[in-house]
C-alpha positions in Angstrom: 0.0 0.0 0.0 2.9 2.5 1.0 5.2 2.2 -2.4 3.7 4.2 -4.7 3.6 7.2 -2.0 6.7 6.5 -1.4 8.5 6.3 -4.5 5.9 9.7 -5.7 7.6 11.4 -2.2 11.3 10.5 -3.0 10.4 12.1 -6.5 8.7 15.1 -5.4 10.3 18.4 -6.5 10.5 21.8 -4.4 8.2 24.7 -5.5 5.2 26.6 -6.2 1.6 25.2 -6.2 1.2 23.7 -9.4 -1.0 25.4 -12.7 -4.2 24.0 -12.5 -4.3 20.2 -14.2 -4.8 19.6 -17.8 -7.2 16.8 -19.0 -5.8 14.1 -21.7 -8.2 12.6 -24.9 -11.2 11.2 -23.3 -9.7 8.2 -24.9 -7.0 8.1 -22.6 -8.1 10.4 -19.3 -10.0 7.8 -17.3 -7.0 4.7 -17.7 -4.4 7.4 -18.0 -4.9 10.0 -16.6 -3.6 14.1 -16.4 -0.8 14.6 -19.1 1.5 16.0 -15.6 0.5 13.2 -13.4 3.2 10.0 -13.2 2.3 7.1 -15.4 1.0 5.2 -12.3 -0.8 7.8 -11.0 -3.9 6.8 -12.1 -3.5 2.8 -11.7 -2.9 3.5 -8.4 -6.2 5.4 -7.4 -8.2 2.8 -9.2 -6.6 0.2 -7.0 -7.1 2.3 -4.0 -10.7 3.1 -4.7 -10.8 -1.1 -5.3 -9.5 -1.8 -2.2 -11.6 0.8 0.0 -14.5 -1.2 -1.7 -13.4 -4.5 -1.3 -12.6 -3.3 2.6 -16.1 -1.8 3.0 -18.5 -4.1 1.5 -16.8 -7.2 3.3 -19.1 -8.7 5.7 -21.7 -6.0 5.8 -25.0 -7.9 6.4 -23.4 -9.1 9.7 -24.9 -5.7 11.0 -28.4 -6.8 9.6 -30.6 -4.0 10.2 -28.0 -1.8 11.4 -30.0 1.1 13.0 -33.7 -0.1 13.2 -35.0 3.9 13.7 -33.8 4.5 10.0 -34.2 1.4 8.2 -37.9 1.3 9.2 -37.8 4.8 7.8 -36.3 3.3 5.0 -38.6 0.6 4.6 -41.8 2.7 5.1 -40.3 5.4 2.5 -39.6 2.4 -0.3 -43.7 1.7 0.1 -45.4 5.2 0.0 -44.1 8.3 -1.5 -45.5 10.3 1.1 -43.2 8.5 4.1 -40.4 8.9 0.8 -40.6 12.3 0.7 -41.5 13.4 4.5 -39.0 10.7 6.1 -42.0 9.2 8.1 -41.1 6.4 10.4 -43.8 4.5 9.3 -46.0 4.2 6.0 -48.7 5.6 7.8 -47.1 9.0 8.1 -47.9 9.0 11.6 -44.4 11.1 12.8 -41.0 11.4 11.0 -37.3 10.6 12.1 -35.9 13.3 13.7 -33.6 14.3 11.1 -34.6 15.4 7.5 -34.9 13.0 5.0 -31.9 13.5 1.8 -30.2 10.2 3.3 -33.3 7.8 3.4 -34.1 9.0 0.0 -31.2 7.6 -1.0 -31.5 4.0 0.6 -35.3 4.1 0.2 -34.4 4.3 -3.5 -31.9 1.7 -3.1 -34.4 -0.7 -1.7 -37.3 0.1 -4.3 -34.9 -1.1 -6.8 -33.0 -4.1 -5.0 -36.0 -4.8 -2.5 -35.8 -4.9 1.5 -32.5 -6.3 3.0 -29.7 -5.5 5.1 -27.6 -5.1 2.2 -30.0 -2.5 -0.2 -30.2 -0.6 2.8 -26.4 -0.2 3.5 -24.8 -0.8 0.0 -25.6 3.5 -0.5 -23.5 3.9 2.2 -20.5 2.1 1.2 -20.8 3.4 -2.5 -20.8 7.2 -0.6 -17.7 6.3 1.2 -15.7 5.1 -1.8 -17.3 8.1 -3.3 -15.8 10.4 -0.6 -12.3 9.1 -0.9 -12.2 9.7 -4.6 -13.1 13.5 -4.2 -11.1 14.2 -1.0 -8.4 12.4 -3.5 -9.3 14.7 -6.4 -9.4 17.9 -4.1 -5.6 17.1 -2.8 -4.0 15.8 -6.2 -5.1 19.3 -7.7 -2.6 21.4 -6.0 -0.7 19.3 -4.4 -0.1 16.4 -6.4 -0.7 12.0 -7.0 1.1 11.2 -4.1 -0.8 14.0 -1.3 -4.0 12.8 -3.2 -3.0 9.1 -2.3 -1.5 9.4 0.8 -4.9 11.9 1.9 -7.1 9.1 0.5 -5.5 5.9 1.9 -5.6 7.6 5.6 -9.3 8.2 5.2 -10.1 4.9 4.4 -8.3 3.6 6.9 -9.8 6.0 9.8 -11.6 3.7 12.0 -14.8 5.9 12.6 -15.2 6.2 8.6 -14.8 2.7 8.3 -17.7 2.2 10.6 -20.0 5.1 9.4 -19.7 4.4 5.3 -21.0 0.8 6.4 -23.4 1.9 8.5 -26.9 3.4 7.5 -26.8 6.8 9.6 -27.2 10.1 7.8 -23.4 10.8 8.8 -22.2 9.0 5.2 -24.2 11.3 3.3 -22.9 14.1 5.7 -19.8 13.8 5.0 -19.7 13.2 0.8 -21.6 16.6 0.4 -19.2 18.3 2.7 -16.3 16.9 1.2 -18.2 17.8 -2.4 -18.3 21.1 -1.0 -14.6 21.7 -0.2 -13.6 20.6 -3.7 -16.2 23.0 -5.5 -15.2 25.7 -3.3 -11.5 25.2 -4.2 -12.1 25.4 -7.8 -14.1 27.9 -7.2 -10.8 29.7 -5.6 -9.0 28.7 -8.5 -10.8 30.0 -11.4 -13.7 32.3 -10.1 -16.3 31.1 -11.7 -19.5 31.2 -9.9 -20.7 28.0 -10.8 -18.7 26.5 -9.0 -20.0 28.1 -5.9 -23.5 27.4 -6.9 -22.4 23.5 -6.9 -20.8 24.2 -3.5 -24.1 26.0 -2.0 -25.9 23.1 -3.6 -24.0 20.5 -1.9 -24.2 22.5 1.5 -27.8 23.1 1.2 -28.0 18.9 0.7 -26.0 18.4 3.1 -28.2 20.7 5.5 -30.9 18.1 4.3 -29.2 15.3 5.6 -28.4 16.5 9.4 -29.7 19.9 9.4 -27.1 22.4 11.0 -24.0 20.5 11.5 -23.3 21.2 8.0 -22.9 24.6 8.9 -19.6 24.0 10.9 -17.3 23.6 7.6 -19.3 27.0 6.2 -16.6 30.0 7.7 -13.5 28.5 6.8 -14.6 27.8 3.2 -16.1 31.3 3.0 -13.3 32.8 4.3 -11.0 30.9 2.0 -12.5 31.7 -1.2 -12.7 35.1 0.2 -9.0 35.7 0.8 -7.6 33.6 -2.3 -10.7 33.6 -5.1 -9.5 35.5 -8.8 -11.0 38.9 -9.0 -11.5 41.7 -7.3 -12.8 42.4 -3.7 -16.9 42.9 -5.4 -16.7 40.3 -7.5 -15.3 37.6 -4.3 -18.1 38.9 -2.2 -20.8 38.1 -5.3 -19.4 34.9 -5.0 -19.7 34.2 -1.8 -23.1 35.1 -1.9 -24.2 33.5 -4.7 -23.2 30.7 -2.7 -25.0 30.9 0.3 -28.1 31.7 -2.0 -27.7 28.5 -3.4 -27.3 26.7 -0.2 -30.7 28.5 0.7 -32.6 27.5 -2.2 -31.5 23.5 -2.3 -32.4 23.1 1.0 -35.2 25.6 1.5 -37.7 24.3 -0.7 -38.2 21.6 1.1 -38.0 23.2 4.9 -40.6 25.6 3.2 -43.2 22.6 1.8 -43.1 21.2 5.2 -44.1 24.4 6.5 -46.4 25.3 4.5 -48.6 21.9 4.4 -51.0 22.2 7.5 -50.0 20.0 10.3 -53.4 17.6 9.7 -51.8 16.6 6.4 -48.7 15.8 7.1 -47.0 13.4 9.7 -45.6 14.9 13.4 -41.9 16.2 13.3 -40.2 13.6 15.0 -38.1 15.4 17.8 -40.4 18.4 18.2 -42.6 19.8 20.9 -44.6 22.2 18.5 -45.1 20.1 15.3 -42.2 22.4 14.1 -39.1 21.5 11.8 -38.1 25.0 12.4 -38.1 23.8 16.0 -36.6 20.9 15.6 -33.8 22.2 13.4 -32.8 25.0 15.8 -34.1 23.3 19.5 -33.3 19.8 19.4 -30.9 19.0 16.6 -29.4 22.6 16.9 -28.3 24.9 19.8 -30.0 22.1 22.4 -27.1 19.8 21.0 -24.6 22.9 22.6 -26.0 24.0 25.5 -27.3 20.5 26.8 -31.0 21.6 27.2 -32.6 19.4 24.5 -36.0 19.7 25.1 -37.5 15.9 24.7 -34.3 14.5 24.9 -33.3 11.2 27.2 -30.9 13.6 29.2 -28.8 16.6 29.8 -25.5 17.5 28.9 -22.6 18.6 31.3 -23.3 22.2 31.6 -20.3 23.4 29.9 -16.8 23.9 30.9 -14.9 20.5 32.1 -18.4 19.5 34.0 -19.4 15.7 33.5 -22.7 14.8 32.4 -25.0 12.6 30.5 -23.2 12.7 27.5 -19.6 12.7 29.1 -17.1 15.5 30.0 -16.2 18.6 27.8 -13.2 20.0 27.2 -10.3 20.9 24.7 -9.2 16.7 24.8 -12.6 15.3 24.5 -11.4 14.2 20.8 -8.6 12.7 22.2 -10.2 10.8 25.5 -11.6 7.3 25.7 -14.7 8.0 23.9 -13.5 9.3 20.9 -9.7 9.1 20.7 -9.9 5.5 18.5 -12.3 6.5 16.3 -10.8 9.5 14.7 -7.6 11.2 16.8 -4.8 9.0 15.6 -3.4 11.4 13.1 -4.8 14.8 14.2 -1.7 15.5 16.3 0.1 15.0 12.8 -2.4 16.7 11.4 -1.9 20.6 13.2 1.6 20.1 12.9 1.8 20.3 9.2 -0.8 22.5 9.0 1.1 24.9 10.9 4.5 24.0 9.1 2.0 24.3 6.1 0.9 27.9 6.6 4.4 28.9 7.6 5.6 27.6 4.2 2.9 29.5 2.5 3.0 32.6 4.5 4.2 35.2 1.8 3.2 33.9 -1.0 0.3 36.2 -3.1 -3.1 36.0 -2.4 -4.3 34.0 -4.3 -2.2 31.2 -3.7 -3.9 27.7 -4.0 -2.2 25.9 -1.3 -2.4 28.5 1.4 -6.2 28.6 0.5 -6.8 24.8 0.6 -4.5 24.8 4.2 -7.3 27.4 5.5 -10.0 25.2 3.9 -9.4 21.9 5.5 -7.6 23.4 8.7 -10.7 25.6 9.7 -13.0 23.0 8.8 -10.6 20.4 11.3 -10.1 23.1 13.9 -13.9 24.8 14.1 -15.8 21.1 14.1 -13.3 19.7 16.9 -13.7 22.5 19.2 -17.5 22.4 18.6 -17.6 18.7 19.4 -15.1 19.2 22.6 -17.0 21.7 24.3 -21.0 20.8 22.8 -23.1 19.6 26.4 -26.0 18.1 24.5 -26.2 15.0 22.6 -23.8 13.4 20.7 -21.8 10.3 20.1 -18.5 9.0 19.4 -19.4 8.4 15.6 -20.1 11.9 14.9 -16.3 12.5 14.6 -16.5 10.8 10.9 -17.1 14.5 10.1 -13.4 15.3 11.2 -11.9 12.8 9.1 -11.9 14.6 5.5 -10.2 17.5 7.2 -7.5 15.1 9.0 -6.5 13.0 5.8 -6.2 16.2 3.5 -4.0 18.0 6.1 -1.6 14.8 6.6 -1.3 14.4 2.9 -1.1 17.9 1.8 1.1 18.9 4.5 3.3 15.7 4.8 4.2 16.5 0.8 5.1 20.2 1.4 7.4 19.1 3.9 8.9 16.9 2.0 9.3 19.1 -1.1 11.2 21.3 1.8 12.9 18.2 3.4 16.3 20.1 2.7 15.5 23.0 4.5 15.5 22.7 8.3 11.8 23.7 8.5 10.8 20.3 5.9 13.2 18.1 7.7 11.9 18.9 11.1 8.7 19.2 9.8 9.0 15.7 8.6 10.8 14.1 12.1 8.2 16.1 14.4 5.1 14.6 12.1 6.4 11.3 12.4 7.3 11.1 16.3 3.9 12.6 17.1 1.9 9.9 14.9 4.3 7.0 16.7 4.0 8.2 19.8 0.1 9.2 20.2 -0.4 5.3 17.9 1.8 4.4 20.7 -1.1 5.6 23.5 -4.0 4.5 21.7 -3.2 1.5 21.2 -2.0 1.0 25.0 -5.6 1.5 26.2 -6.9 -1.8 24.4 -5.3 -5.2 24.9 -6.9 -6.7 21.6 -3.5 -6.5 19.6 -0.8 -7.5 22.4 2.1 -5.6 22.8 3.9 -6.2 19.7 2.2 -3.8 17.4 2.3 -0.7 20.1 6.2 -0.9 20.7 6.9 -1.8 16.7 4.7 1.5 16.0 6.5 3.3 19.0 10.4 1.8 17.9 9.9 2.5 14.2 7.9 5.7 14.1 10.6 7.4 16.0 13.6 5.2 14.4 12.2 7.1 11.0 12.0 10.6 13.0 15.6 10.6 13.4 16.5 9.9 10.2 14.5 12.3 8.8 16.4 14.8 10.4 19.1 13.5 8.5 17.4 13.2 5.4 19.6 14.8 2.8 22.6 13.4 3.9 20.7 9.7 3.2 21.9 7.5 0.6 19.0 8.2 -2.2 18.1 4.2 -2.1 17.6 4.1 1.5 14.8 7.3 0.9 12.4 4.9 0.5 12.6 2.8 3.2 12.5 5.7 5.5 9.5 7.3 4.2 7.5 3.6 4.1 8.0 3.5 8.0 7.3 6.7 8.6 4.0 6.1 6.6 3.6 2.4 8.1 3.7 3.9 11.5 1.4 6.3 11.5 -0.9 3.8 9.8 -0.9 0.7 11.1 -2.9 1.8 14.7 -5.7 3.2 12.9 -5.5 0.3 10.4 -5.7 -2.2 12.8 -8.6 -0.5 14.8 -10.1 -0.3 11.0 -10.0 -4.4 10.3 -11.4 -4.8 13.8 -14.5 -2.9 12.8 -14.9 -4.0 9.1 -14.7 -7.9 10.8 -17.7 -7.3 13.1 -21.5 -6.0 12.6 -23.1 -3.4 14.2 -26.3 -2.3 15.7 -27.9 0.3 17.4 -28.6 3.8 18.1 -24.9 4.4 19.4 -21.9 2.6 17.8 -18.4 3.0 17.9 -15.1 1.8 15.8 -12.4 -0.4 17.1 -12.0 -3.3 19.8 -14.7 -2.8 22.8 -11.8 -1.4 25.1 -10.3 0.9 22.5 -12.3 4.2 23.2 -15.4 2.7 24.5 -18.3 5.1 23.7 -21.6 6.7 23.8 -23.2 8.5 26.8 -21.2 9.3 30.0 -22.3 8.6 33.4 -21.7 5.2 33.7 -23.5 4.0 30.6 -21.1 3.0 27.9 -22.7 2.6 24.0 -20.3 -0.2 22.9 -21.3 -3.3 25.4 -23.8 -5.5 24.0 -26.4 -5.7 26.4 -28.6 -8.5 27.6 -31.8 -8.8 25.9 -34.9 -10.4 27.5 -35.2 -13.7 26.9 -31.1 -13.5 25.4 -27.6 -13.4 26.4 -25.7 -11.1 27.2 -23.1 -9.8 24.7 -19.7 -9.1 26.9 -17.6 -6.7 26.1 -19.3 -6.5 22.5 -17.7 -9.8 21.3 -20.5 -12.2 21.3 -22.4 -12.0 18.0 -25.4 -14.2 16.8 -27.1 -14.9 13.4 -30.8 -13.2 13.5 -32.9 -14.1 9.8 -35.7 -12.0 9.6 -38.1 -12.1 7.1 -36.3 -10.7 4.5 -33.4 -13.3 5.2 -31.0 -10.6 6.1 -29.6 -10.3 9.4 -31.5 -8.5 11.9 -31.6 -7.4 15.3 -33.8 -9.2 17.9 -35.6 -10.0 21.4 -33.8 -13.4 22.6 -30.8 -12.2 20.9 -27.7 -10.8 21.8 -27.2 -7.2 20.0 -24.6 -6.2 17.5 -21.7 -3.9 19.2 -22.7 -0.7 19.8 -26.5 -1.3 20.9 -27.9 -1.2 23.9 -31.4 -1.8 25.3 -33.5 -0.9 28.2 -35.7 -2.9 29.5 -37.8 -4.7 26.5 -36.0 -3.1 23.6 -36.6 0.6 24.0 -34.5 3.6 23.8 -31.1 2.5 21.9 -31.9 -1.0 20.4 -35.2 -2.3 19.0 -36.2 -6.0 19.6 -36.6 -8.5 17.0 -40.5 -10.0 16.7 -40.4 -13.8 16.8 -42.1 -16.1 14.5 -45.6 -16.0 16.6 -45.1 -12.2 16.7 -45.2 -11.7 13.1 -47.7 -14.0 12.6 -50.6 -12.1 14.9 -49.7 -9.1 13.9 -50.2 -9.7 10.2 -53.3 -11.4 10.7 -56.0 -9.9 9.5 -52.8 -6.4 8.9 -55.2 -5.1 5.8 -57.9 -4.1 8.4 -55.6 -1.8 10.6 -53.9 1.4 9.5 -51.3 0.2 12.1 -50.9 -3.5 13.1 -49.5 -2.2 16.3 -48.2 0.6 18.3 -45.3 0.9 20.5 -43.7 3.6 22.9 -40.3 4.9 21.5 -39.0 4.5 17.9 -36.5 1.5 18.3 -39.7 -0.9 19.6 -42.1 0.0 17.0 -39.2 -0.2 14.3 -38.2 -3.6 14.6 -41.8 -4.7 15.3 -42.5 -2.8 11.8 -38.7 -4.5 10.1 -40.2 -7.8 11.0 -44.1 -7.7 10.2 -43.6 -5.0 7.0 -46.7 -3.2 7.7 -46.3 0.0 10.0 -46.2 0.9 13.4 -47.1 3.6 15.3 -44.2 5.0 17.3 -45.9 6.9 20.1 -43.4 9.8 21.1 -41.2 9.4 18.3 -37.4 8.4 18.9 -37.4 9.1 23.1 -41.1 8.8 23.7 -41.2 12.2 24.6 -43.2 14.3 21.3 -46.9 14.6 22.0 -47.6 12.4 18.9 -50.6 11.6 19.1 -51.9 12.8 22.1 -54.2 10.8 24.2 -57.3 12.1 22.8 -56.1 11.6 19.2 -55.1 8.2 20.3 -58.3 7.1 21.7 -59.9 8.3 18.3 -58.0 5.9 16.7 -58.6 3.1 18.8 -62.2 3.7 18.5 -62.3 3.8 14.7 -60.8 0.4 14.7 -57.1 1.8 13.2 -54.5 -0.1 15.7 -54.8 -3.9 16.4 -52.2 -3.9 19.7 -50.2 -1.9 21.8 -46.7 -3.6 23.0 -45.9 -3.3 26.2 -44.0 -0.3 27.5 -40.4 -0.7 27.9 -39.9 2.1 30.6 -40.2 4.7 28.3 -42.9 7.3 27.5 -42.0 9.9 30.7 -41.5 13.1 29.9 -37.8 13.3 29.6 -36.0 17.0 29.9 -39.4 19.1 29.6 -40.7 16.6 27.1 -44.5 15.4 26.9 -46.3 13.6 29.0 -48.6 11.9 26.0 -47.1 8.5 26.1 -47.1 8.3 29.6 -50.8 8.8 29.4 -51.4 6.4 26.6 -49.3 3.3 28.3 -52.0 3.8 31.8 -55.0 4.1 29.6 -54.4 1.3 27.6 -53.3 -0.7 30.9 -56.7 0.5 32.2 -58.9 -0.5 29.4 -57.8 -3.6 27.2 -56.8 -7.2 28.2 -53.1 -8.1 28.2 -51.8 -11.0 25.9 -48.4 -12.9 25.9 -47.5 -13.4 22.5 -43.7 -15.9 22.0 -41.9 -13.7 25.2 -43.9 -10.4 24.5 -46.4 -8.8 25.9 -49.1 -6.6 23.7 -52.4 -5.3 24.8 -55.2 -6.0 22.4 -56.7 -2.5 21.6 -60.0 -4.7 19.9 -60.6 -6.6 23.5 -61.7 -3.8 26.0 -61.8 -5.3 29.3 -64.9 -3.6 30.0 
């Protein structure tokens, strides 16, 4: 994997940015490649595009249904445009996810084509990820060169987190493809000054605001300020261009924000995650400045108040990205990372304004710097896998930055550029891998011995014989890669499941929600054993024949239930299960109703017709209310009501409507044990 990078790096010439690439004969371009690019330039993306793919598509059923909250939305969106179009979590249109819906149009369209299974749902996700490392490839190689564009690509592959999330069906693949999209329009937009490239960057933006809403908006500034300082063309003409950009951005994602507005609340489902029936709400309460300040209105609990303070979702601070939670999924090379982006900006500092690299070193580095620092010190939600949005940023700096030094390497800046890069990688591999026990100690001390063998030498680097260049730059690159490669084979080996999920071996960063309530152990389900440490894994068929996840079952890593499926993990129906509630399923609007997303979405995975989720995701929306729930009972819509897991209280301010339901129906309809659960039939009034 390391030779062509390295024999590209011992080749590399000092200098300027290079003039923007040159296409060959379409005859030739796609095999060939740029006139200016080696001859093996472009053999050697296709093979690392081949690999990522081979890498990411191995053993991905073993996660079945992966998240059951979004492949329910999935499977109710590949049945009914309306669920399609509103990202209902059922094809009843009774409440949506609590995100908008650009990524489960994507694998709702993947499964109306390849029909329902683990693998339509989560093929998209792979295809985005191989997608991702192409363009982050393409953005790098433009001004920087084949080998930065390999050596950028290769580490984002091989970052554990992405690993997990392109193979996984949250919206955070989509994510971060559109942001990455973005970067490289912006850039060319930099480069040439034509606006339409900014209109594809505002489009990709206002997408990606689609997908999960304002998080998008971190990578905004930097890119803004970027083109700003560096775009052709006078001062006016920039600022038109910036905000024909943010125009764009408005339009591609405000048509739809505005249709859901605009379509009375009867007509349309509940917004999953709101108090008011409000996307608005939603967008700017509970998936916005909620996720900051901790006080997520509805949500399952608080953060730590800010500052260093502990809390539900674990303690903030400036090393959050580098602590237990997080620190295998994403940090292994962000050390390396600010070190060449400093070295980078040093290198670049009087250069003219418009100089390419400088621009694209702003780019990535504010989009790496403003995203950490958001994640380190947010109180409210959020989970270790959200740092896949840091890993574009990380793999462009390390290969964009690890080539400028080199092209320097016989200055004392490059050289010690080079040796401090490498040290840091070695020795923070070194730690990480120190915290797990799943590799021994031979890899951590070979990292640690070579890493810093290679350090020293590249302090020495011109006086090196040229034939022994290469072996000192394959260690270097070995040793900053083969932590976060191993971490990377461990997750590709293993299926996952769940509302939180993490990367790596079960001790490696463990994850998810502080206060005592770790997101990777695979819990015990009723009826099942339990999972520990994450290791134990068992086959689940559901209907489809695709892996699922299920009651009497232990969970994939990274789920965890409470009490009869519930908040973080659904439950898989058994056989009797599925067979009462499809009988007689053409009668009902829903064959059942459940509190909390998770139970009602793996009831609705295994029956295929839908299922009310009372409360939406945490049990906590007023949707439907207890009046609008008893008119439905009454007009004969919902066959049963599962029993509550727990859930359904009103949970940081949220409603008090599911609590309501589960002590009416208690009150008013006779209890039956179907297999090992327990439903209420809501056509047998006990009175």
């Amino acid at each position: 994997m390391n030779t062509l990078p390295v024999q590209a790096l011992s080749q590399a010439a000092s200098g300027s940015s290079p003039a923007p690439r040159e296409k060959t004969s379409r005859a030739s371009s796609f095999w060939r490649g740029h006139l200016e690019d080696p001859a093996w330039g472009r053999p050697a993306l296709l093979g690392l595009l081949a690999l990522t793919g081979i890498a990411y598509f191995y053993n991905l059923t073993a996660s079945g249904w992966a998240n059951d909250f979004y492949s329910a939305a999935v499977q109710a969106g590949s049945s009914n445009w309306e669920a399609f179009f509103f990202g209902s979590s059922d094809a009843a249109n009774s409440i949506t996810v609590d995100k908008p819906p650009a990524a489960l149009w994507i694998m709702a369209l993947s499964v109306r084509a390849f029909g329902l299974s683990a693998f339509s749902i989560l093929m998209p996700q792979v295809l985005m990820g191989i997608a991702t490392v192409g363009v982050l490839y393409a953005a790098v190689r433009r001004y920087f060169g084949v080998q930065a564009g390999l050596i950028a690509g290769v580490v984002l592959a091989l970052t554990p987190v992405a690993a997990l999330m392109f193979r996984f069906n949250n919206p955070d693949a989509l994510l971060v493809l559109l942001m990455t999209l973005a970067a490289y329009a912006t850039l060319r937009a930099t480069e040439s000054g034509r606006l339409s490239w900014m209109i594809g960057a505002g489009v990709a933006l206002g997408l990606g605001f689609l997908t999960k809403t304002l998080q998008v908006a971190l990578v905004v500034p930097f890119l803004g300020i970027g083109f700003l300082i560096a775009a052709r063309g006078t001062l006016r003409r920039r600022i038109v261009g910036a905000v024909v950009g943010v125009v764009a951005l408005v339009l591609s994602a405000g048509w739809w924000v505005a249709l859901v507005q605009l379509i009375p609340a009867d007509k349309r489902p509940y917004i999953g995650g709101s108090q008011s029936n409000s996307f608005l709400q939603l967008t700017f309460g509970y998936n916005g400045f909620g996720r900051i300040t901790g006080n997520e209105t509805g949500s399952v609990g608080g953060g730590g108040g800010g500052g260093n303070s502990g809390g539900m979702w674990g303690q903030t601070g400036i090393a959050r990205m580098f602590g237990s939670e997080f620190g295998g999924q994403i940090s292994w090379l962000i050390p390396t990372a600010l070190v060449l982006l400093a070295v980078g900006l040093v290198l670049r500092g009087r250069r003219p304004r418009t100089d390419l690299r400088r621009a694209a070193y702003l780019m990535w580095g504010g989009w790496l710097l403003v995203t950490a620092l958001t994640f380190s010190f947010m109180s409210g939600i959020i989970h270790p896998y959200y740092a896949v949005a840091l890993a574009p940023a990380v793999a462009a700096l390390v290969g964009m930055g690890s080539v400028e030094a080199w092209e320097h390497r016989h200055s004392s800046v490059g050289a010690i550029a080079l040796a401090v890069a490498t040290a840091v990688a070695a020795t923070w591999s070194f730690v990480l891998l120190s915290r797990t026990t799943a590799y021994g100690d031979w890899l951590r001390i070979s990292v640690l011995a070579i890493g810093l063998s290679a350090a020293l030498l590249l302090l020495a680097i011109r006086w090196v014989h040229r034939k022994a260049v290469a072996v000192i730059v394959g260690a270097a690159l070995a040793s900053g890669l083969a932590g976060p490669a191993a971490y990377t084979v461990t997750t590709v080996s293993e299926g996952h499941s769940g509302s939180i999920v993490s990367a790596g071996p079960s001790a490696g960063g463990g994850a998810g929600m502080g206060g005592g309530m770790p997101g990777r152990a695979g819990a015990g389900r009723p009826g099942g054993s339990a999972a520990g440490g994450g290791a134990a894994r068992a086959a689940r068929r559901g209907p489809t024949g695709a892996t699922g996840n299920g009651p009497g079952t232990t969970q994939g890593r990274g789920a965890r239930s409470f009490g009869g499926g519930g908040l973080l993990g659904g439950t898989t129906p058994s056989a009797k299960v599925i067979a009462a509630l499809r009988k007689d399923a053409s009668k009902y609007t829903w064959v059942a109703a459940a509190i909390g997303s998770q139970t009602a979405a793996s009831l609705q995975l295994g029956v295929q017709r839908p299922v009310m989720p009372i409360g939406g995701f945490n049990g906590s929306d007023p949707s439907p209310t207890l009046p609008q729930f008893k008119a439905y009972v009454a007009a004969g819509k919902i066959h049963y009501f599962a029993a509550s897991s727990g859930m359904g209280g009103s949970q940081m301010g949220g409603s008090h409507a599911a609590g309501q339901i589960t002590s009416w129906v208690e009150s008013h309809f006779t209890k039956v044990t179907i297999g090992s659960m327990t439903f209420y039939d809501l056509t047998s009034p006990t009175s």
